[in-house]
Backbone as a ProteinNet text record, in pm:
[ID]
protein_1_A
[PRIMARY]
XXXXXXXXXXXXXXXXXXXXXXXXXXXXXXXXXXXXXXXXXXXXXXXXXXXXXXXXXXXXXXXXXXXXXXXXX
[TERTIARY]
2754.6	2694.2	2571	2462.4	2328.7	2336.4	2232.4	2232.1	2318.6	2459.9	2520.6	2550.5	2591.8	2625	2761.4	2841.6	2936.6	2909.5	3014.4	3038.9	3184.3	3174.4	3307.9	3312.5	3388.6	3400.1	3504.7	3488.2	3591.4	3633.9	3738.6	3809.7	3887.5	3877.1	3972.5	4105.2	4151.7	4305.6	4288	4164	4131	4138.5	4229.8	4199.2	4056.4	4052.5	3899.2	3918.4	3820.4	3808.2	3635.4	3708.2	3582.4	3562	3429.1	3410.7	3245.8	3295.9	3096.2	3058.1	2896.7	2865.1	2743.8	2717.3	2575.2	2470.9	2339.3	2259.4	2210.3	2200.2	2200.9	2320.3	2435.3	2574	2594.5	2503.1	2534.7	2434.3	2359.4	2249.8	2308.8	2360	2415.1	2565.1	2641.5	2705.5	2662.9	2526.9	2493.3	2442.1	2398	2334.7	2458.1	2572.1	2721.7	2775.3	2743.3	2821	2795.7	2670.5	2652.5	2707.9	2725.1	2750.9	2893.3	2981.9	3122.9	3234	3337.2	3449.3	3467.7	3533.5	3558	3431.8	3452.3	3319.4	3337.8	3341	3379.3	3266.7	3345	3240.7	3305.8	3148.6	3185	3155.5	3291.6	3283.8	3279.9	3272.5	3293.3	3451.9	3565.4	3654.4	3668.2	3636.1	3700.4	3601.5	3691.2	3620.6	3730.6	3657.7	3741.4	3678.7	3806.2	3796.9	3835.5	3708.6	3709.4	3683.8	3771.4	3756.1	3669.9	3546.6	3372.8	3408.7	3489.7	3485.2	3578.5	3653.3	3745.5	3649.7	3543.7	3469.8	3409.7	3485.4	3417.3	3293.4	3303.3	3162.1	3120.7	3018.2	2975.6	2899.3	2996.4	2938.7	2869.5	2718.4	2670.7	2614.1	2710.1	2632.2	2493.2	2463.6	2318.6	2252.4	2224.6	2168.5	2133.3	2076.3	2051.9	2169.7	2293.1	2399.6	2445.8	2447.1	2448.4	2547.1	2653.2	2766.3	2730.7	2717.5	2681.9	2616	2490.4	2430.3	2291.2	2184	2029.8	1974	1822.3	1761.3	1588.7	1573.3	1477.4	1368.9	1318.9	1208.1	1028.8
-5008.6	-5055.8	-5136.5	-5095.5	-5181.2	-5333.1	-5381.1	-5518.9	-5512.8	-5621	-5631.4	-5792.1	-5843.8	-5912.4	-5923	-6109.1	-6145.6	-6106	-6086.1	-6064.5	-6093.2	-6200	-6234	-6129.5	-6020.9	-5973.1	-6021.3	-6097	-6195.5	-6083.1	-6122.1	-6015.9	-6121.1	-6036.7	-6146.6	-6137.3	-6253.4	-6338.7	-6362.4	-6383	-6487	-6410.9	-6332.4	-6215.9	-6247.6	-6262.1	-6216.9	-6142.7	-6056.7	-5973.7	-5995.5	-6044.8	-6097	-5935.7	-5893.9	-5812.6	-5802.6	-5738.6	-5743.1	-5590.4	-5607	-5518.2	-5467.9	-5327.9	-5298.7	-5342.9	-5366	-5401.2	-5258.1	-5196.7	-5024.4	-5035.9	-5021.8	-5053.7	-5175.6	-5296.1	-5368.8	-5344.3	-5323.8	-5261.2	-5178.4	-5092.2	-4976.2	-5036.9	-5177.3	-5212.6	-5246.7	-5325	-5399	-5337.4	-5244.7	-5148.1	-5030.2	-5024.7	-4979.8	-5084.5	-5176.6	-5323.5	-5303.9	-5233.4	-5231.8	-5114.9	-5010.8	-4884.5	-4899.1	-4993.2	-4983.9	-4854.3	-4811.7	-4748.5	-4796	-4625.1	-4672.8	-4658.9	-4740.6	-4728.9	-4733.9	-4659.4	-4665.1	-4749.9	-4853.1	-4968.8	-4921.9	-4915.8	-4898	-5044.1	-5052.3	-5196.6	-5132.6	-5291.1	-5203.4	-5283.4	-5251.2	-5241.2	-5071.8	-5021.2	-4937.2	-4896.5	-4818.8	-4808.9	-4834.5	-4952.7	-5034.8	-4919.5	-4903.6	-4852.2	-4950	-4982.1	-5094.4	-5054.9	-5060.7	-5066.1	-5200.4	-5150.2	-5229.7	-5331.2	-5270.6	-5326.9	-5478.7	-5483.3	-5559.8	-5711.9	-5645.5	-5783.1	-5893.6	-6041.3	-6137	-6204.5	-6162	-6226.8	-6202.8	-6203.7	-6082.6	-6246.8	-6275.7	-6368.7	-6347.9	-6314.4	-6307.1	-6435	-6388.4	-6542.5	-6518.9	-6655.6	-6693.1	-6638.6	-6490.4	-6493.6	-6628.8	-6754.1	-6885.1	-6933	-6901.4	-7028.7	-7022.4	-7144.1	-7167.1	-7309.6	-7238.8	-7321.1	-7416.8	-7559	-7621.7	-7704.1	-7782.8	-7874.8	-7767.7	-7869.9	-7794	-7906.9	-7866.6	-7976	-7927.6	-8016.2	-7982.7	-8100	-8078.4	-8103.5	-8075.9
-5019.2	-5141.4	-5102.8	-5177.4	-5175.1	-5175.7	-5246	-5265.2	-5413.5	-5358.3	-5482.5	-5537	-5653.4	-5660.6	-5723.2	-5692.6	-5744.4	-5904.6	-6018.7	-6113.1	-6210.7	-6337.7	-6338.9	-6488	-6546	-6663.4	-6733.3	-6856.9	-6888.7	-7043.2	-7069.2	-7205.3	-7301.2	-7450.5	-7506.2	-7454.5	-7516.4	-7405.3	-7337.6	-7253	-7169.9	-6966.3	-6992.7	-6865.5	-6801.6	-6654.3	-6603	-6460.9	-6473.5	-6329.1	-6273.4	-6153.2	-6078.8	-5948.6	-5916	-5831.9	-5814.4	-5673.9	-5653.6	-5666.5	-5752.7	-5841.1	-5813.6	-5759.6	-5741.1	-5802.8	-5801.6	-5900.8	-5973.8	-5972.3	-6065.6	-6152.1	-6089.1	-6187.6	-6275.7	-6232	-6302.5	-6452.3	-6405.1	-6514.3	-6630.7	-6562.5	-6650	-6713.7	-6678.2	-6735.9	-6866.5	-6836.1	-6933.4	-7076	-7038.4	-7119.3	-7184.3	-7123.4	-7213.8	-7252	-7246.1	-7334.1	-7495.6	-7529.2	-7646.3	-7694.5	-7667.3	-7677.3	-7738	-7608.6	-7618.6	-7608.7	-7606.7	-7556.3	-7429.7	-7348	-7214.8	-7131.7	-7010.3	-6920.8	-6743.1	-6669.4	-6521.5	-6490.6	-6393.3	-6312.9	-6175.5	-6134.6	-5933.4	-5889.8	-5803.4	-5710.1	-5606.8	-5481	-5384.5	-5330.6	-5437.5	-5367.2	-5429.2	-5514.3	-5612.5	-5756.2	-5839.3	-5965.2	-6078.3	-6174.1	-6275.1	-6403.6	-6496.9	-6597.5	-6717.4	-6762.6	-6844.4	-6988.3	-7103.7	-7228.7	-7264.6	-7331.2	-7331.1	-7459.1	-7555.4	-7686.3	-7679.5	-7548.4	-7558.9	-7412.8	-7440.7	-7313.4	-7411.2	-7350.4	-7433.6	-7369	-7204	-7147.8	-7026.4	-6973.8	-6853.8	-6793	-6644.3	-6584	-6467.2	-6427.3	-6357.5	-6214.6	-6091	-6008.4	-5963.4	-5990.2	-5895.8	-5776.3	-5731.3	-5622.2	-5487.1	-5571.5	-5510.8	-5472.8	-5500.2	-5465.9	-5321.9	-5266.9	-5112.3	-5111.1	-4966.1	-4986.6	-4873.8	-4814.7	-4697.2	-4731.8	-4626	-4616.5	-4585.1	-4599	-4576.7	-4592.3	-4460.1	-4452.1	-4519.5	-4540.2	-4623.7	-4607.3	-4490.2	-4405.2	-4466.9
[MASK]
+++++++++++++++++++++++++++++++++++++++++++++++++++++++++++++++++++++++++

């Protein structure tokens, strides 16, 4: 898988599935969010078959987030 990122897809009842998400796929998530039914998402553990109508929120991480210390000279 290309350059991907973390991704949390949250549903009503509160369910969330976190996975890392091509940036093409994530695109094309975003753009069947409106559409709605079912929708195959490629991770790279696998491919999630996600009913669209039932997503309450699409959490995308920060490219920037960095875990440690940095000096900043």
């Amino acid at each position: 898988m290309a350059s991907a990122q973390r991704v949390e897809i949250g549903f009503e009842g509160g369910q969330v599935i976190s996975a890392r998400i091509a940036d093409e796929d994530l695109k094309d998530l975003r753009k069947q969010l409106e559409k709605g039914g079912w929708h195959d998402v490629h991770t790279e553990d696998g491919v999630l078959a996600i009913y669209l109508g039932k997503v309450a929120f699409l959490r995308i991480e920060s490219p920037d987030h960095r875990v440690g210390f940095s000096s900043n000279d």
